[in-house]
C-alpha positions as CSV (number, residue, x, y, z in Angstrom):
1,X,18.9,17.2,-30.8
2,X,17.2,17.8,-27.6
3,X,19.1,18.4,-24.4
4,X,19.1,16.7,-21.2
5,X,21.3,16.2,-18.1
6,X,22.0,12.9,-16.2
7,X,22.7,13.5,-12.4
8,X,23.1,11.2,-9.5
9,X,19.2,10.5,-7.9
10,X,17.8,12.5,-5.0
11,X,15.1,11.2,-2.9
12,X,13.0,13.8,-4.1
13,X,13.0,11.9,-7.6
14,X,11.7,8.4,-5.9
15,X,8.2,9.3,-6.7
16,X,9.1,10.5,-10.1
17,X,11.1,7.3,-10.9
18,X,7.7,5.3,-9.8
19,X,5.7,6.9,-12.1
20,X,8.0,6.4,-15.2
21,X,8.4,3.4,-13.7
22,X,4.8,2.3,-14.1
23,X,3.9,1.8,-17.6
24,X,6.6,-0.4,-17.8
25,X,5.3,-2.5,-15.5
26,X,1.7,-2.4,-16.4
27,X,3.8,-3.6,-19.9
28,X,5.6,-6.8,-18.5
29,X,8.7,-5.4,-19.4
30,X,10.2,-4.2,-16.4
31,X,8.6,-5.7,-12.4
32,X,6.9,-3.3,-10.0
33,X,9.2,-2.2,-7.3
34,X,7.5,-0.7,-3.8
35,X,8.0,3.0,-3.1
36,X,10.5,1.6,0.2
37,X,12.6,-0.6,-2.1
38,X,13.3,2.5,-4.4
39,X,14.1,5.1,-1.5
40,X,16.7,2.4,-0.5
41,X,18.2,2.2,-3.4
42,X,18.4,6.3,-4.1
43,X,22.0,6.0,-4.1
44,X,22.2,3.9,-6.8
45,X,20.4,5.5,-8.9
46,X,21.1,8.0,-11.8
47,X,18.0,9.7,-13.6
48,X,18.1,11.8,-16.9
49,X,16.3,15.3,-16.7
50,X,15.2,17.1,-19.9
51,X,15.9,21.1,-20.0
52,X,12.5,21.6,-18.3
53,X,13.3,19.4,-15.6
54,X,10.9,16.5,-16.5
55,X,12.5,12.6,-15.3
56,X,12.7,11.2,-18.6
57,X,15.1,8.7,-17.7
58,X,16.9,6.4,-14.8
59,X,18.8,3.4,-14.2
60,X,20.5,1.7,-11.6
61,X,24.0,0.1,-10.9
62,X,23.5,-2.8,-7.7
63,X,26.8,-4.2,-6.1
64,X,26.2,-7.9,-6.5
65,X,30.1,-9.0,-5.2
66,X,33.8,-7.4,-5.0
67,X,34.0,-7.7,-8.7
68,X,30.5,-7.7,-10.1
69,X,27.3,-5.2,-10.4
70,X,23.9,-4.8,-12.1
71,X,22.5,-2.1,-14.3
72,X,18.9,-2.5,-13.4
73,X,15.4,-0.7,-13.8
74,X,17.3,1.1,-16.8
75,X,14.3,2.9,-18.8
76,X,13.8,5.7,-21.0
77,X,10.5,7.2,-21.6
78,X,9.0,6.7,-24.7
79,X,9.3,10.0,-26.2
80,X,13.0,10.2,-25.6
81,X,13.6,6.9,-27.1
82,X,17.2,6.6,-29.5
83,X,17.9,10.1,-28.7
84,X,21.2,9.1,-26.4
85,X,19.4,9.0,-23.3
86,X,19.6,5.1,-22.5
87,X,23.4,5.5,-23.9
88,X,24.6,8.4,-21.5
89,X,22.8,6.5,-18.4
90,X,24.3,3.0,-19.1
91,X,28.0,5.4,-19.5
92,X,27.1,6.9,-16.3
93,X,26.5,3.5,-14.4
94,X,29.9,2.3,-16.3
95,X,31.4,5.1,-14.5
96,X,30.2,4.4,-11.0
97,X,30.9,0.7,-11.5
98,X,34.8,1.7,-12.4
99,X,34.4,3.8,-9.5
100,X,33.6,1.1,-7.1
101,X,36.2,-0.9,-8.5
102,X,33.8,-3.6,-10.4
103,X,35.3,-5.1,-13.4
104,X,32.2,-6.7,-14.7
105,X,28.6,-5.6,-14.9
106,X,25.4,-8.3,-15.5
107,X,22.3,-7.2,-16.7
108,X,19.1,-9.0,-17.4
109,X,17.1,-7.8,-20.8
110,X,15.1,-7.6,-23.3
111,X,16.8,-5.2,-25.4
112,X,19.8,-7.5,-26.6
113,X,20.6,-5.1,-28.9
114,X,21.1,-2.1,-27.6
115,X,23.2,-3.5,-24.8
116,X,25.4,-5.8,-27.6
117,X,26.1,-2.1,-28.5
118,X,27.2,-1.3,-25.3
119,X,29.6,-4.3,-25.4
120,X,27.5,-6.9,-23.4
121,X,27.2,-10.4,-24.3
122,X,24.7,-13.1,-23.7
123,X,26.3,-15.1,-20.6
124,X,25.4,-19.0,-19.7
125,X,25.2,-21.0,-16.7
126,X,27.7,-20.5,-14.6
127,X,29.6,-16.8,-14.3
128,X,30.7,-17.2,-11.0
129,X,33.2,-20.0,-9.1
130,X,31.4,-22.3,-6.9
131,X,32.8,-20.1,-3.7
132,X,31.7,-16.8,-5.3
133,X,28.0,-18.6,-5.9
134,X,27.8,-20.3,-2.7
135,X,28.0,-16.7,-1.3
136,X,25.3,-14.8,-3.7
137,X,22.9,-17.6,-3.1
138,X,22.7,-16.7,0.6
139,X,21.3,-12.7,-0.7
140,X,17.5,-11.7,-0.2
141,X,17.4,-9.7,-3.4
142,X,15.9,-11.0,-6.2
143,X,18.0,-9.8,-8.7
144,X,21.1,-11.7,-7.6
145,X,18.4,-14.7,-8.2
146,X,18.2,-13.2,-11.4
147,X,21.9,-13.6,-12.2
148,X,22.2,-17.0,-10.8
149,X,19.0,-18.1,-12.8
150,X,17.5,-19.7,-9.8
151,X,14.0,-21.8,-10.4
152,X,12.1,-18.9,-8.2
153,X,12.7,-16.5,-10.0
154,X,12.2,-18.0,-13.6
155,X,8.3,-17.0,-14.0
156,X,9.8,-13.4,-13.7
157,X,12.7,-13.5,-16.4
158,X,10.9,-15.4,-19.5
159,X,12.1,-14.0,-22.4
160,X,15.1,-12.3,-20.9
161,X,18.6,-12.7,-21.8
162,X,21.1,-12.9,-19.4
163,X,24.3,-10.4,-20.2
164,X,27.3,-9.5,-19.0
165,X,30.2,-6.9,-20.0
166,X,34.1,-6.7,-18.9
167,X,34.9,-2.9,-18.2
């Protein structure tokens, strides 16, 4: 089995992220983020190194409310794929999450199996109360969109399934 290391992001990995980033994009699996939007989030980022040092790995974990957070932009490149990379980063984000005191964490998918795995499950309309939505709907970021299924944002999440685990 081949080795590799996850470790919180640096900024120095922004560009690196990008780039494995990219064909995922140019796929329609994952949505292009801009080079500012990823050096803003650096902190919530973890990325997965192989023994050479090569990114072959990250994902995310976004704060979405006291109790609630997002694994996002969660991707593995291709050639490290089912070797425990994906795994270790989504146990990595759990981590953080617990850290943070979040005791549930959305996601928004195409790979409903590996997270079912992980202990998500496929969530409806509502997740939130009315008090806890009336909030989230006021936030610029598109992934809280996301959770709440707005209209907007629908073109972006066809084909997507909506999930949600309880740490």
């Amino acid at each position: 089995m081949a080795e590799f290391t996850v470790r919180p992001a640096r900024t120095r990995d922004i560009r690196r992220i990008q780039a494995l980033l990219e064909p995922f994009v140019q796929r329609r699996i994952l949505l292009g983020k801009d080079l500012v939007v990823l050096y803003e989030a650096t902190q919530q980022f973890l990325v997965a190194e192989d023994a050479g040092g090569e990114l072959i790995g990250c994902g995310a974990l976004h704060v979405m409310w006291e109790d609630l957070g997002e694994v996002r932009t969660l991707l593995v490149a291709d050639g490290w794929l089912r070797h425990g990379v994906g795994r270790a980063l989504v146990e990595g984000l759990e981590e953080n999450a617990r850290t943070l005191g979040l005791s549930r964490l959305f996601c928004l998918t195409f790979e409903v199996d590996f997270f079912t795995r992980r202990g998500f499950e496929p969530i409806g309309e509502q997740v939130v109360d009315p008090d806890v939505y009336s909030q989230l709907i006021r936030s610029p970021d598109e992934g809280v969109a996301e959770f709440l299924d707005l209209a907007h944002v629908k073109p972006n999440t066809l084909g997507n399934t909506r999930m949600i685990k309880r740490l």
